[in-house]
C-alpha positions as CSV (number, residue, x, y, z in Angstrom):
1,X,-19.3,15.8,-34.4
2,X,-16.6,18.1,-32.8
3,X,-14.4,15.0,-32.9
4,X,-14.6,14.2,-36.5
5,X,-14.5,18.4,-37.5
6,X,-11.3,17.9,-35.6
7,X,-10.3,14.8,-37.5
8,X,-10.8,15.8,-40.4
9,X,-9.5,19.2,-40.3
10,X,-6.1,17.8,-39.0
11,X,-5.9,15.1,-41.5
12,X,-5.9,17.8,-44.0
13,X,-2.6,19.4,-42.4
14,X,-4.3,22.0,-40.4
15,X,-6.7,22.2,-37.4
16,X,-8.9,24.5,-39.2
17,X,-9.8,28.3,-37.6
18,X,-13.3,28.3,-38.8
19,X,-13.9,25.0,-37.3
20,X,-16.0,26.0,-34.1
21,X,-14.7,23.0,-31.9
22,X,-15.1,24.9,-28.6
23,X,-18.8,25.5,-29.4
24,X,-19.2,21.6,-28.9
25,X,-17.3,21.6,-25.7
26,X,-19.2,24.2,-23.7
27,X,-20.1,23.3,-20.5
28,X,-22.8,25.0,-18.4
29,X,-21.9,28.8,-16.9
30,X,-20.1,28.3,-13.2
31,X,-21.1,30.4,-10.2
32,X,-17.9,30.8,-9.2
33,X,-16.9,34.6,-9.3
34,X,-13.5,33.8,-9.3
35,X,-11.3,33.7,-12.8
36,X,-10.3,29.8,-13.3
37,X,-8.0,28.4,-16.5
38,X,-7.7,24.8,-17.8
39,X,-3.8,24.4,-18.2
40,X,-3.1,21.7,-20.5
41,X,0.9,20.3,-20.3
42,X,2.1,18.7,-23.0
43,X,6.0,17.4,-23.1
44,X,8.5,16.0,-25.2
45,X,11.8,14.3,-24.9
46,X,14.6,16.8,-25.2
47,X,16.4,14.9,-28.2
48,X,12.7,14.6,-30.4
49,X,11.9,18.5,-29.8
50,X,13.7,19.8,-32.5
51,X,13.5,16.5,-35.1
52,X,11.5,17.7,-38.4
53,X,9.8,16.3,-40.8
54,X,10.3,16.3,-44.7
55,X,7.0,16.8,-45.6
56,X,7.2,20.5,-47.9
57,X,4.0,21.6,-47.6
58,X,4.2,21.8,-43.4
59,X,7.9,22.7,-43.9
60,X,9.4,20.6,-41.3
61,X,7.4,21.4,-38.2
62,X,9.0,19.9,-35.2
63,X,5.9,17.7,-32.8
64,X,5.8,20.6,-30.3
65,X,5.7,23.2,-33.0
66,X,3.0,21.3,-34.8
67,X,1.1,21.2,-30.9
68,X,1.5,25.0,-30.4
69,X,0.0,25.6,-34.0
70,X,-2.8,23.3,-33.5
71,X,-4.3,24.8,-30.0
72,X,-3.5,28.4,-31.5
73,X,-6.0,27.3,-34.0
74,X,-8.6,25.9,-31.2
75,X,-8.4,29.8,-29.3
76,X,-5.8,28.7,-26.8
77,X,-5.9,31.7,-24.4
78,X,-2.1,31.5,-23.6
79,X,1.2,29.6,-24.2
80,X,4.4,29.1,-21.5
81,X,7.1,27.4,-22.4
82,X,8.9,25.8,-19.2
83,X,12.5,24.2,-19.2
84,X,12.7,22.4,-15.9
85,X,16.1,21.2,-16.3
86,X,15.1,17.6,-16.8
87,X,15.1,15.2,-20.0
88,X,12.0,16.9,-21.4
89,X,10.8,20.2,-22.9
90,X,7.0,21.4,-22.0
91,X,4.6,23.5,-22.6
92,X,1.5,24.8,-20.9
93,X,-1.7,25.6,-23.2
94,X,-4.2,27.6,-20.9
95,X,-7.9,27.5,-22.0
96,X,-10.9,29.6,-20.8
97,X,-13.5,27.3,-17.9
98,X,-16.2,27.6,-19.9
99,X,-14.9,24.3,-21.4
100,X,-15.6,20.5,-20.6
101,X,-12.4,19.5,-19.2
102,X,-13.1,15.5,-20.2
103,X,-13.9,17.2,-23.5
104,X,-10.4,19.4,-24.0
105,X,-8.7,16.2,-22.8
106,X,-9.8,13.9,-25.2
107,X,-9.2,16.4,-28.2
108,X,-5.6,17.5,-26.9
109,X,-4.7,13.6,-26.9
110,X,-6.3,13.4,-30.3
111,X,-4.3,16.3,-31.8
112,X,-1.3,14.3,-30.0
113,X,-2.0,11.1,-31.6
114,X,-2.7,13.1,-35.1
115,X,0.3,15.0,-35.2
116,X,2.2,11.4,-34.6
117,X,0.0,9.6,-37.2
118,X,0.8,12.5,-39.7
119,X,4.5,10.7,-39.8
120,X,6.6,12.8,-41.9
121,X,4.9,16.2,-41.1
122,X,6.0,15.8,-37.4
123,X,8.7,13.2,-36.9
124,X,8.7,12.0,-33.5
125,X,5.3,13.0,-32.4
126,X,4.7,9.7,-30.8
127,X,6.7,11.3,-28.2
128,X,4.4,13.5,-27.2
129,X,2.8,13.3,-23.6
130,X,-0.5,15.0,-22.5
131,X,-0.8,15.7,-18.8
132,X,-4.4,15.8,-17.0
133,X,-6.2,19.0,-17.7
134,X,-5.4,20.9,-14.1
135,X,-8.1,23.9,-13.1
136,X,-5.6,26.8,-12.0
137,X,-7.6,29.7,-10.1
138,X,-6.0,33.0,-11.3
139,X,-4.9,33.8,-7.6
140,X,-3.4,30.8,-6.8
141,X,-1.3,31.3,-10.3
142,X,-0.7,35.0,-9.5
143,X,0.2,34.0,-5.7
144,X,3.1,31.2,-7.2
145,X,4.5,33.4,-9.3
146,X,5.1,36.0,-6.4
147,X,6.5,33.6,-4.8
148,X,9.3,31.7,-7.7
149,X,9.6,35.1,-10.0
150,X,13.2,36.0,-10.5
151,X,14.1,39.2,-12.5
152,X,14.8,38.7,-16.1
153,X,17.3,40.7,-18.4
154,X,16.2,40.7,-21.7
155,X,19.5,42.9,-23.0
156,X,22.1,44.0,-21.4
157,X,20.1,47.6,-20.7
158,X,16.8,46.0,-20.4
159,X,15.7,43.6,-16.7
160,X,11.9,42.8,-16.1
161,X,11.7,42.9,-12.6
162,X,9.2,42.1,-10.1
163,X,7.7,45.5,-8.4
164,X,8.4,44.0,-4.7
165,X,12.3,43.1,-5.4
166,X,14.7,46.0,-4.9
167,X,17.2,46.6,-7.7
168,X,20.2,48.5,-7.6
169,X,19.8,50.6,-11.1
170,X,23.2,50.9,-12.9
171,X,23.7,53.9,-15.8
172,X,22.1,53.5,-18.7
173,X,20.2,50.4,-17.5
174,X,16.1,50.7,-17.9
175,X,14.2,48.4,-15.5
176,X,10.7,47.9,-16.0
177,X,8.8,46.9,-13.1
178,X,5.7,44.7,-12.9
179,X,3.0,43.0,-10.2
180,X,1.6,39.9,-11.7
181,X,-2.2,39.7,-11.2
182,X,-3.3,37.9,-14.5
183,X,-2.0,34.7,-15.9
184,X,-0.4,36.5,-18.6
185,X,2.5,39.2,-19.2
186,X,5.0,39.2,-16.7
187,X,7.5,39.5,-19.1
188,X,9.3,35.6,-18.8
189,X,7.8,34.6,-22.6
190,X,9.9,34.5,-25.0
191,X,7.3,36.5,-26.6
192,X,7.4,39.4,-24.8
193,X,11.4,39.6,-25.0
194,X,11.4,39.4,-28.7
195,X,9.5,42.5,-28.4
196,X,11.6,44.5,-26.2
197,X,14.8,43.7,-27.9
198,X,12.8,44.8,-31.6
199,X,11.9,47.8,-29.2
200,X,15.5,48.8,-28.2
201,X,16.7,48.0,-31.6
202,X,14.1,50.0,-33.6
203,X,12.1,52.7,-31.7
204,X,13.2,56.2,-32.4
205,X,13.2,58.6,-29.8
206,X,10.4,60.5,-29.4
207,X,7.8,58.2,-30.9
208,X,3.8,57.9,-31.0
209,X,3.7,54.2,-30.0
210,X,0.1,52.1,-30.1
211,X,0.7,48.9,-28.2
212,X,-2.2,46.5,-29.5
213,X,-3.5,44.0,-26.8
214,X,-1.4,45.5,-24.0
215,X,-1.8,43.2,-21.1
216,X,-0.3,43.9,-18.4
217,X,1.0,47.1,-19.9
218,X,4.4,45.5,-19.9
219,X,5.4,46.2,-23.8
220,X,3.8,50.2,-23.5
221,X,6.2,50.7,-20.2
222,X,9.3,49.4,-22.1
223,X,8.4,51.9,-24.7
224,X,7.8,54.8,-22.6
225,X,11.1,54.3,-20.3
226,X,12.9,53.8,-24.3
227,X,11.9,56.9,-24.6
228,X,8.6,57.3,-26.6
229,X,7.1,60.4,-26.7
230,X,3.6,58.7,-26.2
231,X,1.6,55.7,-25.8
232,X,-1.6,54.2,-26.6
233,X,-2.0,50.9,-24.6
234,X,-5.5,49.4,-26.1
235,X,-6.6,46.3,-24.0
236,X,-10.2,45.0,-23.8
237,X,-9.9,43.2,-20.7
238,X,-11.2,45.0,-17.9
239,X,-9.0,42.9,-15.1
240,X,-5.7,43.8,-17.1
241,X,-6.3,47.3,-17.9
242,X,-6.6,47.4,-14.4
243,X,-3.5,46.0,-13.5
244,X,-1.4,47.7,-16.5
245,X,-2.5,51.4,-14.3
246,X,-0.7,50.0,-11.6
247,X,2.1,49.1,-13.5
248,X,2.4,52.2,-15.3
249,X,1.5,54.1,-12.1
250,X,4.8,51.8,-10.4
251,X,7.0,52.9,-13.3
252,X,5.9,56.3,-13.0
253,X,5.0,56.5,-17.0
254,X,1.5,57.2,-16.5
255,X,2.1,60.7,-17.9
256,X,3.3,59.0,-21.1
257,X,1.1,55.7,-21.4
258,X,-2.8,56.3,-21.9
259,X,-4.7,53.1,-21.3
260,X,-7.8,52.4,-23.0
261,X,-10.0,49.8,-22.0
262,X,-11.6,49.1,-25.5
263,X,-11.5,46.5,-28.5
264,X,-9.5,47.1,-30.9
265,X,-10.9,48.2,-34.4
266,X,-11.9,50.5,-36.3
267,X,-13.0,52.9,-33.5
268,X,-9.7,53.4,-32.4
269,X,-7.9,56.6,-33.8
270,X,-4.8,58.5,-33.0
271,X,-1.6,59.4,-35.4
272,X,1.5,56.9,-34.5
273,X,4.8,56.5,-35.7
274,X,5.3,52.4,-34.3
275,X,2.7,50.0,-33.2
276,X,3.6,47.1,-31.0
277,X,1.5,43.7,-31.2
278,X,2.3,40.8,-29.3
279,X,-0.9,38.3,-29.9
280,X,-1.3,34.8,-31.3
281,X,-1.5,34.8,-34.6
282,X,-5.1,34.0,-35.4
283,X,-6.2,36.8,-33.2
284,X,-3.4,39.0,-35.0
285,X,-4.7,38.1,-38.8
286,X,-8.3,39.7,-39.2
287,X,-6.6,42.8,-37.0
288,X,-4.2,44.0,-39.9
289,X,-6.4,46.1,-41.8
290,X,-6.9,48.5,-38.9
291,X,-3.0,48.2,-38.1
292,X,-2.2,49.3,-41.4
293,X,-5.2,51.8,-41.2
294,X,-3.3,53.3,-38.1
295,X,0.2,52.9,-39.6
296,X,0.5,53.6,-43.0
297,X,3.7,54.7,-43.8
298,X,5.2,53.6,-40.3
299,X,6.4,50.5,-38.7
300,X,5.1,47.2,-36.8
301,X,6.9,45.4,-34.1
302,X,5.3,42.0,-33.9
303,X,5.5,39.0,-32.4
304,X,2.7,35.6,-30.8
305,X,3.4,33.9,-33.9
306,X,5.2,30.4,-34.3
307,X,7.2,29.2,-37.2
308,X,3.7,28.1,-39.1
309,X,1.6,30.7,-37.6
310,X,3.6,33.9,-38.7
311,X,3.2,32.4,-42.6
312,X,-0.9,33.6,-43.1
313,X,0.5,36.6,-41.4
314,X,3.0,37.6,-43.6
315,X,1.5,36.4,-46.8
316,X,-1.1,39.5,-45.4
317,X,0.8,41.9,-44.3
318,X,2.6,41.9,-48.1
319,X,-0.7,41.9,-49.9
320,X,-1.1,45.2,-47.5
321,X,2.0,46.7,-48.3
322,X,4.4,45.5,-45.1
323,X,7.9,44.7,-45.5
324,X,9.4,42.9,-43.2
325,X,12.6,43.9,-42.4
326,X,14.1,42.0,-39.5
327,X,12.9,38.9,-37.6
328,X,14.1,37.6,-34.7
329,X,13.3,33.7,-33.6
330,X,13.6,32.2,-29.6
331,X,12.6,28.4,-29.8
332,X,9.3,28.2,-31.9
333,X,8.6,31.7,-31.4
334,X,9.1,34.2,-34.0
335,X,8.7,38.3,-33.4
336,X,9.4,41.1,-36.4
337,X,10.1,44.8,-37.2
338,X,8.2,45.3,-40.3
339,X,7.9,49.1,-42.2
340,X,4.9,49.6,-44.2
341,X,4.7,51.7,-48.0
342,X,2.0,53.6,-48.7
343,X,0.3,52.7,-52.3
């Protein structure tokens, strides 16, 4: 059943939110206390990554594009894009354990073999290649990225830097320091340095910032040491929030950042002047009410979404009043600074 929901939903140009496939692929609760992730690889030969298709209605999606839009639609957890230096570009789709791995194999092969069938919509997706589904224990992840993690300038103010490497500051340069100990938001997506840059380029001194689905508190540092005048970091998980109080604590900006540990919605309540949202886009969608709720009149810095993904979002945020007013793209990833008019 989950395969032909899949199937058909595909077929149609889409893999289709609604359609539950995950439900169908859930596998008996594990014992294991320990937090484990199902990275799926998929890669492409360097010359077909960027090849498009004519087909108007997708509007050209490249095969990885079309891959990245489809397990955005399936509740992918995470996306990192990797560049190894070799003949072929990849990318890592991280899914929760509470899934079949036989089961998530066989439907990111089908989504493979779709995306190629789909011909025009995706030219050269035959060259797609799906690795074995690996299980990645959230230590052993955290523990390799202490070990390989390199500091990373995002602008010629702005370096990410890991919070056990010493670096010499130089004026005017703002380094924001973080200790990895979840598979996401140590600052190397593309992602995350769309929204510093839109951060540096558009935050005013002084600001009420909200930072929506905060992470590893990385976005609400950058803000604070830009020189907000507060922030509102709102993060549901319990093991990040955790982890974004060290970070803040590091940075010393905990006098600035206030962490919630809380879902966002419409319990959350405050007067701001810029919110910051860096989410996939089909967990970003039913969310913009309550953004616009919180920041009428004010201004969005966004960014999670790919080339197809960030269409539903912005066909949204006009029918709420957002204009967007600058976007900035790296690879398939797009991030925005967006104003909003009251009615």
């Amino acid at each position: 059943m989950a395969r032909d929901q899949l199937h058909h939903a595909a077929t149609e140009g889409r893999i289709d939110p609604q359609c539950d496939i995950l439900a169908a692929m859930k596998k008996p609760e594990s014992k294991r206390p320990e937090k484990i992730w199902h990275k799926v690889t998929v890669s492409v030969a360097k010359g077909d990554a960027e090849k498009r298709g004519t087909d108007p209605e997708r509007t050209g999606l490249s095969p990885m594009d079309a891959f990245v839009d489809a397990v955005q639609s399936l509740r992918c957890c995470g996306i990192e894009s990797k560049d190894e230096g070799g003949e072929r570009e990849q990318v890592d789709a991280y899914f929760e354990d509470a899934i079949d791995p036989a089961d998530l194999q066989a439907h990111m092969e089908l989504i493979a073999e779709l995306i190629s069938a789909a011909g025009g919509s995706a030219a050269g997706g035959r060259k797609l290649k799906v690795g074995d589904i690996k299980e990645v224990p959230e230590e052993d992840w955290a523990e390799e990225w202490r070990r390989n993690w390199k500091p990373v300038r995002v602008t010629r103010r702005v370096l990410i830097c890991p919070s056990w490497i010493e670096t010499p500051k130089k004026p005017g340069q703002i380094v924001i320091y973080i200790y990895p100990r979840m598979a996401f938001g140590t600052g190397s997506h593309a992602t995350t340095q769309i929204c510093l840059k839109l951060l540096e380029l558009h935050m005013r001194q002084g600001s009420r910032v909200i930072d929506i689905g905060a992470g590893s508190a990385i976005l609400s540092i950058g803000a604070a040491k830009l020189g907000a005048r507060s922030v509102v970091a709102v993060e549901m998980d319990e093991v990040a929030t955790e982890n974004a109080t060290e970070n803040c604590k590091f940075n010393r900006v905990l006098t600035k950042v206030r962490i919630m540990c809380n879902r966002f919605g419409p319990s959350i309540r405050g007067r701001f002047d810029l919110g910051v949202c860096n989410m996939l886009g089909h967990e970003m969608l039913p969310l913009l009410p309550d953004i616009t709720r919180l920041l009428a009149g004010k201004a969005l810095i966004a960014s999670g979404l790919t080339r197809e993904s960030v269409i539903p979002v912005r066909r949204e945020m006009a029918r709420l009043g957002w204009r967007l007013d600058k976007t900035l793209k790296n690879g398939e990833w797009v991030g925005f600074y967006a104003t909003h008019k009251r009615k």
